[in-house]
N, C-alpha and C positions, 0 to 999 in steps of 0.2 A: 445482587443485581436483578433490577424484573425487564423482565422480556417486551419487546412491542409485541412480538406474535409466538404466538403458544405452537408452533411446532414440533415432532418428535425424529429424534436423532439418534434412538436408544441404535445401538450393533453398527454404527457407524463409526469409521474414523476418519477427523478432521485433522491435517496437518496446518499451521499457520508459520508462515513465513516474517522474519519479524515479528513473531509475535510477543518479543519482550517490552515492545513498543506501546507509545501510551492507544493510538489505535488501534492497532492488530489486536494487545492485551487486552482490548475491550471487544474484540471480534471472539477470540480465544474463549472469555470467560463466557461470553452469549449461548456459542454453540456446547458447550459444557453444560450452560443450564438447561440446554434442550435434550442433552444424553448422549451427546459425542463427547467419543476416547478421545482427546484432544492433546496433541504433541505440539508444544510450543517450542519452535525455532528461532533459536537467536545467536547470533555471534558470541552476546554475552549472556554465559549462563546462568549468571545469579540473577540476571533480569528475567529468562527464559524460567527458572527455576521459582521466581516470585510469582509470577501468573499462573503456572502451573500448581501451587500450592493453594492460592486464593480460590481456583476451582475446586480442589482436594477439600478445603474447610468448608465449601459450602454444598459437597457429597458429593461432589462431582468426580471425573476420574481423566487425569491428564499428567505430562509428565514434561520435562522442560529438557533442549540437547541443546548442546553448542554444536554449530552448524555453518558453515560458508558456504552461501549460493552461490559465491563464485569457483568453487570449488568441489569436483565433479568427487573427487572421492570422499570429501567431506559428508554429501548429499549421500553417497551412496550407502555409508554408515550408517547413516541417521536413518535409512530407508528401512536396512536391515532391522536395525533398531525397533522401531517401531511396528513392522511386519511381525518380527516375534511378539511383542507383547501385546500389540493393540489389534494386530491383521492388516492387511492391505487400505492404503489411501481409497478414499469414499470422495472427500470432500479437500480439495485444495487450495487453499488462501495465499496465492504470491506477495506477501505483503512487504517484501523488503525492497528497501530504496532510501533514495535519500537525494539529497545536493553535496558539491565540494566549493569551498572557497577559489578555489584554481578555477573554475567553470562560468565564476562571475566577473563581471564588472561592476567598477566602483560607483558610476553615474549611470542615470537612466537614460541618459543620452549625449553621443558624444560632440564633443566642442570642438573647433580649433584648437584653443586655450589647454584643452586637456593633452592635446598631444605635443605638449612641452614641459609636464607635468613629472618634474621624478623622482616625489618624496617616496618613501619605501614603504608598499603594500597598493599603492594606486594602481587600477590596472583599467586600460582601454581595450576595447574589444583586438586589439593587434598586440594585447600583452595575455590576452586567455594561455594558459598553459593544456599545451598540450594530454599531458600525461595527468593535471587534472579532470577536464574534460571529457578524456576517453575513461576514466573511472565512472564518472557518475553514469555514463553508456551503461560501462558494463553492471553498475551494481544495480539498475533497474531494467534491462531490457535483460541482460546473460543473467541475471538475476532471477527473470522471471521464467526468463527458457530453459535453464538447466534444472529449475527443482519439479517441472514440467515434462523432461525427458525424463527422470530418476524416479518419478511417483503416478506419471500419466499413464504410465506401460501395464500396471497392476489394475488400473481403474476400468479399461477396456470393455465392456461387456456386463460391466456391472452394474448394477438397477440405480440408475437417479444419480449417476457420478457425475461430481461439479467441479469446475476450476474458477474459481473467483478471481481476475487480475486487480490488482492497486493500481490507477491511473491518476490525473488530479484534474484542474480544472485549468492548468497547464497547456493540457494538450488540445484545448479547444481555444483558448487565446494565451499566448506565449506571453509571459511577462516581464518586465523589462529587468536588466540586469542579469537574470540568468540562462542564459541562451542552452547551457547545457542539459538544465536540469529540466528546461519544458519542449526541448526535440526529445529528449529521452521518454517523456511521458506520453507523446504524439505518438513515438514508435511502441509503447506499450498498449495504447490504443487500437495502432493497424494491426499490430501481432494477435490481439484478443478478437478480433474480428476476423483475423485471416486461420489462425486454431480452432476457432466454431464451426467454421465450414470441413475445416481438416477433418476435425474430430465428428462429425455429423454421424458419419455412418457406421459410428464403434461405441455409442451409446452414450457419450461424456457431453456436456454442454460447458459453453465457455462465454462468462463475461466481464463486465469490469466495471467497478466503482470508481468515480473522480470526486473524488471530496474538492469541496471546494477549502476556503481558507479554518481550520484548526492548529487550537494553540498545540505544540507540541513538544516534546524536549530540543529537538534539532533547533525554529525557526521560533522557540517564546522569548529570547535576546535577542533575534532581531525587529520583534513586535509590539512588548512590554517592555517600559524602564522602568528602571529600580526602584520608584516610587509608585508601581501600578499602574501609571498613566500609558497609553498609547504612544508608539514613537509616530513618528511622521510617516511612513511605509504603511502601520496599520489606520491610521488617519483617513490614508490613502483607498486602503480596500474599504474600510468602512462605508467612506463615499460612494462605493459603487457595490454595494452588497445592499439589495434593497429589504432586508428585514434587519439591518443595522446590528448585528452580534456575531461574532465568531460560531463554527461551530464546537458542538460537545459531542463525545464520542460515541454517546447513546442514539444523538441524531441517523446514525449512519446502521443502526444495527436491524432497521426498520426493513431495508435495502438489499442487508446482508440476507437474512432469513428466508426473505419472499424470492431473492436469488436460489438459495441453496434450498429451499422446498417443494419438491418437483411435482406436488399438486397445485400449489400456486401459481409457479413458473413452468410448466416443463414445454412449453411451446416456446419460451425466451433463448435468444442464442443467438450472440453476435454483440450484441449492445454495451454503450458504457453510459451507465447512469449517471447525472450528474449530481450529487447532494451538496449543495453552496450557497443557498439560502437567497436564489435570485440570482446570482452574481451573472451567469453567464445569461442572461435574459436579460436585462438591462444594460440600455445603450450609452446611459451615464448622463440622457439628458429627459 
């Protein structure tokens, strides 16, 4: 992997959330090539354990946990964990999130017609599930505040400590069909704005990345068919992403660095950058 910017990371340690993901993984292996101890966290650890190696082969020094941010003791392990071996949290990458199918609706908007509708799996915004719903809350918002409580406490006082939040492009215009998963990214936004202020006066800066549209294992079946072609959803963003391509995960790494490098940034705190290739700048006509 080459770097956009040559910053030095050497006696740090970055934790990344998510980071068995195809972007966190490309966040993970960045700050590795800069010379952060880097622990990658992911629910599953053989994906956790694959980025962690890929950094390993290329002399880097990181280690992969299985880990639930929803899950206070979980977090807490992984905390221990890595305090022994690498020392205290430096650098914090909330990167876990996601969507649920329970959280969505089947049409971009609703009809008469659809509320008489009741082949099995159609849902109207009066059939969201509950207990969907409130998951995708918690896996991006408790998500982001519990591994924040378990790793922010260490970082305290400490020279040029960063919390990076994962946002999207979501929470600047909500998109249709998923009402869950873009209130959730809105509240991961005001959280990263209302923590910079928090954290001001204890040394830690706090902001957030909103990537706008990338392919990803979660959301490249609902954006590519089977023949490589665009479905009609990514059709859709295309239209209105005015440099016409998805992004790649190198795009966003530009972002990542000038965040977490505190002679670049250390007057930055508050903000959530957007990286979407126009989308949220364009009115669509």
């Amino acid at each position: 992997m080459n770097v956009p910017l040559n910053i030095d990371l050497k006696g740090k340690t970055a934790v990344v959330t998510g980071g068995g993901g195809i972007l966190c993984g490309s966040f993970s292996e960045a700050l590795g090539k800069c010379g952060a101890k880097v622990a990658v966290l992911d629910l599953r650890k053989d994906a956790a354990d694959k980025v962690a190696n890929k950094i390993k082969a290329s002399g880097g020094i990181a280690m992969g946990i299985k880990a639930n941010v929803l899950q206070l003791t979980s977090l807490l392990e992984a905390e221990r964990t890595i305090s022994e071996k690498f020392g205290p949290c430096n650098i914090l990458i909330n990167g876990a999130g996601g969507n649920h199918p329970k959280g969505t609706t089947s049409n971009e908007f609703l009809t008469v017609e659809d509320l008489e509708r009741k082949e099995e799996g159609f849902k109207t915004f009066f059939d969201l599930d509950l207990e969907g719903f409130k998951f995708v809350f918690d896996l991006n918002l408790i998500g982001t505040l519990l591994p924040t409580q378990v790793f922010a406490k260490k970082m305290i006082h400490q020279k040029n400590a960063v919390i990076i939040n994962i946002s999207s492009m979501n929470a600047f215009l909500p998109l249709t069909k998923i009402p869950a998963y873009s209130g959730a990214k809105a509240a991961v936004s005001n959280f990263t704005k209302w923590l910079a202020v928090h954290f001001s006066r204890v040394g830690i800066r706090v902001n957030a990345i909103a990537p706008g549209f990338f392919l990803t294992d979660q959301n490249r079946h609902l954006l590519i068919e089977d023949d490589g072609s665009y479905t009609l959803r990514a059709e859709k963003i295309m239209s209105q992403t005015p440099m016409q391509r998805f992004g790649k995960p190198e795009d966003l790494l530009g972002t990542l660095l000038w965040l977490v490098d505190d002679h670049a940034s250390g007057f930055v705190n508050g903000i959530v950058v957007p990286v979407d290739g126009g989308f949220s700048a364009y009115s669509g006509v």
